[in-house]
C-alpha positions in Angstrom: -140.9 108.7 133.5 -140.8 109.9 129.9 -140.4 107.4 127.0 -136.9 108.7 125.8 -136.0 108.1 130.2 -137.4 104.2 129.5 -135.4 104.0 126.4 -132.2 105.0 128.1 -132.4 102.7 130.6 -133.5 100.0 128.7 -130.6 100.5 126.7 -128.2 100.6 129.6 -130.0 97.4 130.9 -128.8 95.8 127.7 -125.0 97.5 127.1 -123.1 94.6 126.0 -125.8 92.4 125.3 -128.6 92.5 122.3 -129.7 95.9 121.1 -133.2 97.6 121.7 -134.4 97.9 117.8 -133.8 100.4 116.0 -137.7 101.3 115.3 -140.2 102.6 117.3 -142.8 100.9 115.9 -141.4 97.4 117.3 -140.1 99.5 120.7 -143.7 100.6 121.2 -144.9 97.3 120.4 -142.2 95.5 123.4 -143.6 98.0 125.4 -147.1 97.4 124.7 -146.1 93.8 125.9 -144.2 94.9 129.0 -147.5 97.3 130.2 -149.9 94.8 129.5 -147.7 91.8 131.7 -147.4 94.7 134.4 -151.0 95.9 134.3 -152.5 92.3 134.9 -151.0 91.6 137.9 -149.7 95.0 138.9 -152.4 97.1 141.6 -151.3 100.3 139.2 -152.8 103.5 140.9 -152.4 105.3 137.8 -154.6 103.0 135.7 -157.3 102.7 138.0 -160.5 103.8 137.4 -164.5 103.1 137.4 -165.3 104.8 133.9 -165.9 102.4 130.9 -164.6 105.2 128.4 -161.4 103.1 128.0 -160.8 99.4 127.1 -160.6 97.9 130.5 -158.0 94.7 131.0 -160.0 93.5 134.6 -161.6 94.2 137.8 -159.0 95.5 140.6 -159.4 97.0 144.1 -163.2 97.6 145.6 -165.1 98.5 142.8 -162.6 100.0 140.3 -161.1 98.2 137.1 -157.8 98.6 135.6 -157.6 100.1 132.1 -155.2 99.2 129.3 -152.1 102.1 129.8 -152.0 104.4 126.7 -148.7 103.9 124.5 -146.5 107.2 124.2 -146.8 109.5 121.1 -143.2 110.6 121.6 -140.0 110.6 123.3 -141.2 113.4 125.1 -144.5 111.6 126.4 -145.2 110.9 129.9 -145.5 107.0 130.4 -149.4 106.2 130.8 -148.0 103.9 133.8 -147.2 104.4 137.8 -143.3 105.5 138.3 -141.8 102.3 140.1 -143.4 100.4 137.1 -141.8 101.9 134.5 -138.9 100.5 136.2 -140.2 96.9 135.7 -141.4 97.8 132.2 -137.7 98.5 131.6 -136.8 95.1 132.6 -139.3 92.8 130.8 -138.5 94.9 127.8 -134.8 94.1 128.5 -135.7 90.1 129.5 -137.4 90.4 126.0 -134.3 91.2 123.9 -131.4 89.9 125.9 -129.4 86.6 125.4 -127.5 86.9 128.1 -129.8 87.5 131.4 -133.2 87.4 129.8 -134.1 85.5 133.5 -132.5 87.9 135.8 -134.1 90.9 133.8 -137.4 89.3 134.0 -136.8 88.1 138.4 -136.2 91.6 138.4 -139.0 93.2 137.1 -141.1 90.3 139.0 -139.6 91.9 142.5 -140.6 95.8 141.3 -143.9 94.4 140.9 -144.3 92.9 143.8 -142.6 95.7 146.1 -145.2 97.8 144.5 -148.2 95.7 145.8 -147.4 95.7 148.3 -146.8 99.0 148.7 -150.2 99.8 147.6 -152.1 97.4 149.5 -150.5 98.8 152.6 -151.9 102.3 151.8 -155.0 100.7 150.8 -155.4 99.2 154.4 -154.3 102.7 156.2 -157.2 104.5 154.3 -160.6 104.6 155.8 -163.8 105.9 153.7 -166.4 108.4 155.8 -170.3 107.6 154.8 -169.8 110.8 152.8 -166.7 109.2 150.9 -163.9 111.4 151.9 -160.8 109.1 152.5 -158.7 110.1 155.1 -156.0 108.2 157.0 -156.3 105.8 159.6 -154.7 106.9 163.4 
């Protein structure tokens, strides 16, 4: 999803309700708080990884860690963050600004979160390692 795509729909999320601000430094700054509530309890494919080059937030699956996600430079910029989750980034940054369903924006990104899990740790369970490390699917 690109950034102007998450702005949209976080928009939309909010039509009659409180407005997403006006500057981007405070969006980015929502959404820095939205990816870092995702990427500590979210098992994000995209953001794991076993190099040290980037600022890690914790251990995840097997031996990898989670890194922090990258903020976008612009409205054209690919969010640094697995598809379905830009969905629940949407909604925290929604259950952020809203006075009217803060708590039904929130529930809601709390259930892509968990779909996604488990998702992930049923594809982690179907996928079997050789001794030479090729992964390959279980049958």
């Amino acid at each position: 999803m690109k950034y102007k795509e998450l702005k949209v729909l976080s928009s939309a999320l909010l039509y009659g309700d409180n407005k997403l601000p006006s500057g981007e430094p405070e969006l980015k700054a929502l959404l820095m708080l939205a990816f870092n509530d995702i990427a500590s309890r979210a098992q994000s494919l995209r953001l794991m990884t076993k190099s040290m080059s980037k600022e890690v937030l914790r251990g995840s699956v097997g031996d990898y860690l989670t890194r922090y996600p990258d903020l976008p430079v612009d409205d054209e910029s690919e969010l640094d963050m697995d598809k379905d989750l830009c969905f629940a980034a949407s909604r925290f940054i929604a259950s952020y600004i809203s006075k009217n369903k803060p708590d039904i924006h929130r529930a809601e990104g709390e259930k892509i979160i968990l779909l996604f899990n488990s998702k992930v740790n049923s594809m982690i369970e179907s996928v079997q390692v050789d001794e030479e490390g090729n992964g390959y699917v279980k049958t």
